[in-house]
C-alpha positions as CSV (number, residue, x, y, z in Angstrom):
1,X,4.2,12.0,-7.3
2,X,1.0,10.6,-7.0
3,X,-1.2,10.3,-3.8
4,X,-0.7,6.6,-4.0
5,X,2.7,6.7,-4.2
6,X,2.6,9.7,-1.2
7,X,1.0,7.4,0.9
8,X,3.2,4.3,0.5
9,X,6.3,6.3,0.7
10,X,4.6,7.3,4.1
11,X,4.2,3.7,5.0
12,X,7.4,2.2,4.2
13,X,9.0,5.3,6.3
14,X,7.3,4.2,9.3
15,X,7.3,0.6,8.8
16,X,3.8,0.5,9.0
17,X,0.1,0.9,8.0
18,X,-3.1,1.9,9.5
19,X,-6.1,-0.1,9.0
20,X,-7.5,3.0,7.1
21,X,-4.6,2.8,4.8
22,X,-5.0,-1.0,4.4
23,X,-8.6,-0.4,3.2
24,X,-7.8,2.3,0.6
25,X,-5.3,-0.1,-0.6
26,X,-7.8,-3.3,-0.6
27,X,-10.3,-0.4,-2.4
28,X,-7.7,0.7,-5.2
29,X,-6.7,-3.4,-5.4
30,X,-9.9,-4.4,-6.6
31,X,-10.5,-1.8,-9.4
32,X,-10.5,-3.0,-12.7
33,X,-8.9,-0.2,-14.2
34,X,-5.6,0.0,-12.3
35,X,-2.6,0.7,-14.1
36,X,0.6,-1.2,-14.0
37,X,2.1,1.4,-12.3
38,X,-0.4,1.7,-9.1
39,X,-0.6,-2.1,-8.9
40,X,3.1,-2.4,-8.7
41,X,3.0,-0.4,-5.7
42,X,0.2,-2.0,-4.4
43,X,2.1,-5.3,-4.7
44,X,5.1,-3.7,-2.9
45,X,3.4,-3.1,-0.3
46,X,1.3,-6.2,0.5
47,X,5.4,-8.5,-0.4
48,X,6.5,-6.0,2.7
49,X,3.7,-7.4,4.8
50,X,4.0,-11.1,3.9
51,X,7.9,-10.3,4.8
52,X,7.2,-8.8,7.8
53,X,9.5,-5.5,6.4
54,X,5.3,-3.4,7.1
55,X,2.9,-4.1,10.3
56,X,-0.9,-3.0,10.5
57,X,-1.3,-0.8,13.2
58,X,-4.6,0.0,14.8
């Protein structure tokens, strides 16, 4: 399991994300080079916030 995947398994377990995490994931969004793979998850994660299912925490 990747560190990505570590991480968002982390966030969806507690429902939410820091705003550290949300930068990492802005960071890893904006590559060029992601693969379909990372920017699945990525997508997961930022549906579950439009959904309400994540919340940024401080």
């Amino acid at each position: 399991m990747s560190n990505l995947e570590q991480t968002i398994d982390r966030m969806f377990a507690a429902r939410r994300l820091t705003r550290n995490d949300q930068q990492q994931l802005m960071a890893m969004f904006s590559q060029r080079d992601l693969s379909p793979k990372d920017a699945a998850l990525i997508n997961r994660v930022y549906e579950a916030l439009s959904q309400g299912r994540l919340r940024v925490v401080d």
